[in-house]
C-alpha positions in Angstrom: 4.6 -3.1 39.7 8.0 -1.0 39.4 7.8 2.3 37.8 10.6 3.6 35.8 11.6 7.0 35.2 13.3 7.9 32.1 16.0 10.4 32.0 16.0 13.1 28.6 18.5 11.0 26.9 15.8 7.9 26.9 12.4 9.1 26.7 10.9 6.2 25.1 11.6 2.5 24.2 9.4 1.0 20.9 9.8 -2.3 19.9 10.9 -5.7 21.0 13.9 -5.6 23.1 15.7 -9.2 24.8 12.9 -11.1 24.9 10.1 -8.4 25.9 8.2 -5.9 23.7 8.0 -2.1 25.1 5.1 0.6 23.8 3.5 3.7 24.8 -0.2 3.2 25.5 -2.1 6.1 26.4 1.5 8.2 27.2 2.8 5.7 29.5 5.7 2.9 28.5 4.4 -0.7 29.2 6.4 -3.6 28.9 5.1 -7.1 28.2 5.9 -10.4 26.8 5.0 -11.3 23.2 1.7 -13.1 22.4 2.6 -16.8 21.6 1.2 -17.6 18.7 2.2 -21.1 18.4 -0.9 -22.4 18.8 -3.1 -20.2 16.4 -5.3 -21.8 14.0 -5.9 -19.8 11.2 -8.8 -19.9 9.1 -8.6 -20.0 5.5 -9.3 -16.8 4.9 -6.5 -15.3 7.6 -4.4 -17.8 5.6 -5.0 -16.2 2.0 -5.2 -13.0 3.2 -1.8 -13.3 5.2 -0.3 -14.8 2.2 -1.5 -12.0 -0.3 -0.4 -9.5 2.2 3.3 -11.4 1.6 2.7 -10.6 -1.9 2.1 -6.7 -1.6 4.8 -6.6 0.6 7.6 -8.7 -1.5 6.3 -6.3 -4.7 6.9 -3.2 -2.5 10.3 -4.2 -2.0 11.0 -4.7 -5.5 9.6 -1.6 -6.6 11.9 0.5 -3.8 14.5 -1.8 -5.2 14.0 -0.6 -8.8 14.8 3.4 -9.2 12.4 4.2 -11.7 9.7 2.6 -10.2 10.9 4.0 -6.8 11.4 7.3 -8.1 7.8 7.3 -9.3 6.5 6.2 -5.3 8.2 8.5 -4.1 6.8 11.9 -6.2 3.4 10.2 -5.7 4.1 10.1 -1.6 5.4 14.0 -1.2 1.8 14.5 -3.3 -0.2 12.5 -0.7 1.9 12.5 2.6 2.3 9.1 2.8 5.3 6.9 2.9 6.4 5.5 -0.8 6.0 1.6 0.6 2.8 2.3 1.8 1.9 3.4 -1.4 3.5 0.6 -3.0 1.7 -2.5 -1.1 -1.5 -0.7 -1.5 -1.0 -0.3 -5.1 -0.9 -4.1 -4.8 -4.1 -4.9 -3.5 -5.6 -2.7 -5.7 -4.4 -4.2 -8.9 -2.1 -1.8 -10.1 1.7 -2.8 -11.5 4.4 -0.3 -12.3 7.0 -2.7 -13.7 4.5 -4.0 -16.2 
């Protein structure tokens, strides 16, 4: 196994890079292909669930899309230290709709 040493201006990589996906696991960078799901067979439940987890995410983009309804994310994410799209898929799943 080769061992890489990073100089100051490149401390980390994140992220899938040319075909290879780099992380930090336990403070050391590993590098390894990316899982081939091709042949997955999802139950119906992983199926709903990934497909209402589209949902959240496609209303999150409209609401940061929307200032009102961004600005209103956003006040509510300084309050809680989170980040405003968090917020906004979560607010999703649990039912609640700004632009209505």
């Amino acid at each position: 196994m080769a061992k890489v040493e990073l100089n100051p201006a490149l401390r980390q990589i994140r992220g899938q890079l040319d075909g290879f996906v780099y992380r930090v696991r336990y403070g050391k960078q590993t590098i390894s292909k990316p899982p081939d799901m091709s042949r997955v067979k999802w139950s119906p439940a992983q199926v709903e669930h990934r497909n209402r987890f589209r949902r959240a995410v496609a209303y999150a983009r409209a609401a940061m899309a929307e200032p009102k309804v961004r600005a209103v994310y956003e006040q509510e994410a300084m309050q809680q230290g989170k980040r405003p799209f968090d917020l906004a898929v979560s607010d999703y799943f649990k039912g609640r709709d700004l632009f209505g």
